[in-house]
C-alpha positions, -999 to +999 in steps of 0.1 A: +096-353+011+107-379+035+141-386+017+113-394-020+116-371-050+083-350-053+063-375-080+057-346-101+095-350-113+088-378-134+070-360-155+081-325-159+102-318-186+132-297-176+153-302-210+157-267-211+201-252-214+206-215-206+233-198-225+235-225-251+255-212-280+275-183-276+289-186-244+291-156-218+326-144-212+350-119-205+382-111-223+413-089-223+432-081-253+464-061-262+485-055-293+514-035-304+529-029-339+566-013-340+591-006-366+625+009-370+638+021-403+676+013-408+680+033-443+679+002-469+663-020-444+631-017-421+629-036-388+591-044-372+576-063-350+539-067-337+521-091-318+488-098-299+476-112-263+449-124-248+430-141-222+395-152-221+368-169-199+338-186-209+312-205-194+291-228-209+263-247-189+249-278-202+215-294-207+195-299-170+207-336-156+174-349-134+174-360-099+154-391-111+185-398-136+213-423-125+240-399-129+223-373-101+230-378-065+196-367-051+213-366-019+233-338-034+213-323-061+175-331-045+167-306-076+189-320-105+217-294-117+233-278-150+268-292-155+287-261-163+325-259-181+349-226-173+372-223-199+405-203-193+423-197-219+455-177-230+465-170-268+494-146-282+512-145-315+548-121-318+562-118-351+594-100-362+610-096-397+631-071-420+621-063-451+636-043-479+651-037-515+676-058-533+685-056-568+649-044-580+633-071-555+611-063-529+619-091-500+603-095-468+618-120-439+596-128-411+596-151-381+561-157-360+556-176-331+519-181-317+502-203-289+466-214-276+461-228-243+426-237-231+424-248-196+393-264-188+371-269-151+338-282-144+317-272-115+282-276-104+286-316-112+295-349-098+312-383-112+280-401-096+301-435-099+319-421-070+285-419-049+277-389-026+312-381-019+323-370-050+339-337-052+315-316-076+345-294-093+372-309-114+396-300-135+390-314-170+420-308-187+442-286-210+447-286-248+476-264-260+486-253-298+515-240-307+530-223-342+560-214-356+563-198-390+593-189-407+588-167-444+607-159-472+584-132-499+596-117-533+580-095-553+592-072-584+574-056-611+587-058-650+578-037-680+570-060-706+554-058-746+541-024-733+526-041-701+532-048-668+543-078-651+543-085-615+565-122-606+562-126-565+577-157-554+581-174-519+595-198-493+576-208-458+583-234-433+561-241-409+564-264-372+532-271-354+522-289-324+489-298-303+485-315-271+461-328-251+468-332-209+449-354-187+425-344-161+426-348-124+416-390-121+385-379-100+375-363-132+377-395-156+372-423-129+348-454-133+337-457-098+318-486-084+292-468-067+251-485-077+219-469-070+181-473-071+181-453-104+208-473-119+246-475-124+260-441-133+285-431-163+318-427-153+334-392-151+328-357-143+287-354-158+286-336-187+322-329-192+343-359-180+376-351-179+406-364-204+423-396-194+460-404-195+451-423-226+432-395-241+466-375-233+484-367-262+509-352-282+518-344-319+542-323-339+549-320-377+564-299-402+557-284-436+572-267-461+562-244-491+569-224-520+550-206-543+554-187-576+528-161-586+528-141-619+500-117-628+504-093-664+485-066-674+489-065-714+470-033-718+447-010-691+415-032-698+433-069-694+448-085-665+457-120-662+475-145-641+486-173-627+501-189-591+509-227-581+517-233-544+537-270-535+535-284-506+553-310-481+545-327-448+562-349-431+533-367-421+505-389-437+496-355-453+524-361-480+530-337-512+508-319-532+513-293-559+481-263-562+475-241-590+451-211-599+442-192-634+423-160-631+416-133-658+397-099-660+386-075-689+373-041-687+348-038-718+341-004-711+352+017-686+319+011-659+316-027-672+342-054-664+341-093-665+363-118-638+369-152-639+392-177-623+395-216-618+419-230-589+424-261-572+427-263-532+443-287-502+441-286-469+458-310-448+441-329-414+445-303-383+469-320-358+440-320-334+415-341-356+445-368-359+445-373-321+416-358-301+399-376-277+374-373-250+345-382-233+311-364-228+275-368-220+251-356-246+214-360-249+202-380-281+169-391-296+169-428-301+145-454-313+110-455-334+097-433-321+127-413-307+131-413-269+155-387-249+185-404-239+221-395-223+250-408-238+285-414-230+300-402-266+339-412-261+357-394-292+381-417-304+417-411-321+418-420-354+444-441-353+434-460-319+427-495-320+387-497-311+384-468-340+402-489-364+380-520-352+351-498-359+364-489-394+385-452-393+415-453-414+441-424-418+430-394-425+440-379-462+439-340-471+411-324-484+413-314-520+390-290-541+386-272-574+369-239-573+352-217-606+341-180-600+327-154-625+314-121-618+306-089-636+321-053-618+295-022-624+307+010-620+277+031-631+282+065-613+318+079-603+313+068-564+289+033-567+308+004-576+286-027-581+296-065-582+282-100-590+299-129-585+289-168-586+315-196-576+312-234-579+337-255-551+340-296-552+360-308-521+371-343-524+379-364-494+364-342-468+367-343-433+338-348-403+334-366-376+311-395-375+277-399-364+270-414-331+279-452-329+260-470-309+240-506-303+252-541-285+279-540-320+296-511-314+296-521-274+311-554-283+337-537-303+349-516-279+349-535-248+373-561-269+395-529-274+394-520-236+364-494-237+340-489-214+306-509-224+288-477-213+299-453-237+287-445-277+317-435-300+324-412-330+359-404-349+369-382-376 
């Protein structure tokens, strides 16, 4: 009334998100699967393709918040993100036998692209003028698998051996591309209710040096053996090795797994292996920047942060202690009992212990005068909390 926010606004609580979680959205979706028999070699080919919207709103922003424009929202608004994205994967191979050995040779070649607006928001630093669509930004994966499998079966001491045996390599890329600037900028723009956050609120968009790009390679081969002495024993063995060409290094895997059939309705499994997984490309570089709401203080108080996700390897997340990221490793027991009590009920128990070593999250929410020290000597904005992987 009169250019003043009705006074009941201070009070109301209006921290309420529609559609939080699974996001609404629409998608389209194809496939084919082909193949062409030559005699002593089959051809194929298959493949998928999609594309898919989403929107995801975020929590209420108030008009009596520094980062709403009363003169433009009088009512506060939802920040919302449209994501567009496009995803397909082709493979095609030949497979056949040689000599007694079952081989398969394949080539696959995938990509992700999610390209990311916001609408129904403003970059309040830029004061009533700001635009209140942006375009955030676009992070694209790509995949390129190359596969080599052998397989052949033995008769051995009256049992069976199967030996399947492999070679992979593997190139993979991500990237992350910059925003529009009106979508990242630190305006100069003051009001009544405070100096606002920089950026698009609620999803500001990636900066040129949040703008990335990474690429590595990896390389594989495995050896898998698996006997059955008699009908009522089978056991078996695999180890998989490993090579990156990046901090990720070497590694060598291995799994032993047995099972015995004590009567013909009552069998017993067990196996022990050891696991690795190497950093995704995109927890090595991500970055961004986005406004959250957090409880803070004794006793906690809603606030909304500026959370700037930092590379790993940039200078303030170094100053703030990351350091490289190393591969997960784990070692995983399972045993289990099979029923088979009546000819058409099968009936299974299993249990299974896994230890991951080194494993990989993203830190909690740094904040305090610290952490804002810290990142304002590694050119940061004083505004912002930070987390890294």
């Amino acid at each position: 009334v009169g250019g003043q926010l009705d006074p009941r606004e201070a009070t109301i609580d209006r921290q309420v998100t529609s559609n939080y979680g699974a996001m609404p959205q629409e998608s389209i979706n194809g496939s084919y699967n082909a193949g062409y028999d030559l005699g002593d070699v089959t051809l194929y080919s298959f493949g998928t393709y999609g594309q898919r919207k989403s929107d995801l709103n975020y929590t209420y922003r108030p008009a009596t918040n520094a980062n709403s424009l009363p003169g433009v929202y009088p009512n506060g608004f939802y920040p919302r993100v449209v994501i567009a994205e496009e995803d397909y994967e082709f493979a095609v191979g030949a497979k056949g036998v040689v000599a007694g050995w079952h081989w398969d040779f394949s080539s696959t070649l995938g990509k992700n692209r999610s390209r990311q607006n916001a609408d129904n928001t403003i970059n309040a630093s830029l004061g009533p003028t700001s635009q209140t669509e942006f375009y955030v930004g676009t992070l694209v994966s790509k995949e390129a698998v190359n596969s080599l499998d052998l397989t052949r079966g033995y008769k051995v001491g009256g049992g069976n051996l199967q030996v399947s045996t492999g070679i992979q390599h593997r190139i993979e890329s991500y990237q992350i591309k910059q925003g529009e600037p009106a979508s990242y900028a630190a305006g100069t723009y003051t009001s009544s209710l405070g100096r606002p956050s920089p950026g698009a609120s609620g999803a500001a968009g990636f900066t040129p040096d949040d703008a990335g790009f990474i690429k590595r390679n990896n390389f594989a081969g495995y050896l898998d053996v698996a006997y059955d002495p008699t009908r009522d024993i089978t056991i078996g063995g695999a180890v998989r090795y490993e090579h990156y060409d990046d901090e990720s290094g070497d590694t060598l895997i291995a799994k032993l797994n047995a099972r015995y059939a004590i009567t013909p309705w009552v069998a017993l499994r067990g196996a022990v292996s050891t696991g690795f997984r190497a950093p995704a490309l995109a927890q090595q570089i991500y970055a961004s920047t986005t406004g959250q709401f957090r409880n803070l203080g004794n006793p906690p108080v809603l606030n909304l942060l500026q959370i700037k996700t930092l590379p790993v390897g940039s200078p303030a997340a170094i100053a703030l202690g990351s350091e490289p990221l190393t591969p997960e490793k784990s070692t995983n027991f399972s045993g289990g009992i099979v029923l088979q009590p009546l000819e058409r009920l099968t009936v299974t128990i299993d249990g299974y212990q896994i230890k991951v070593k080194d494993r990989i999250a993203i830190t909690s929410t740094l904040t305090g005068s610290a952490v804002s020290a810290i990142l304002i000597a590694n050119g940061q904005s004083p505004d912002i909390s930070a987390q890294y992987y």
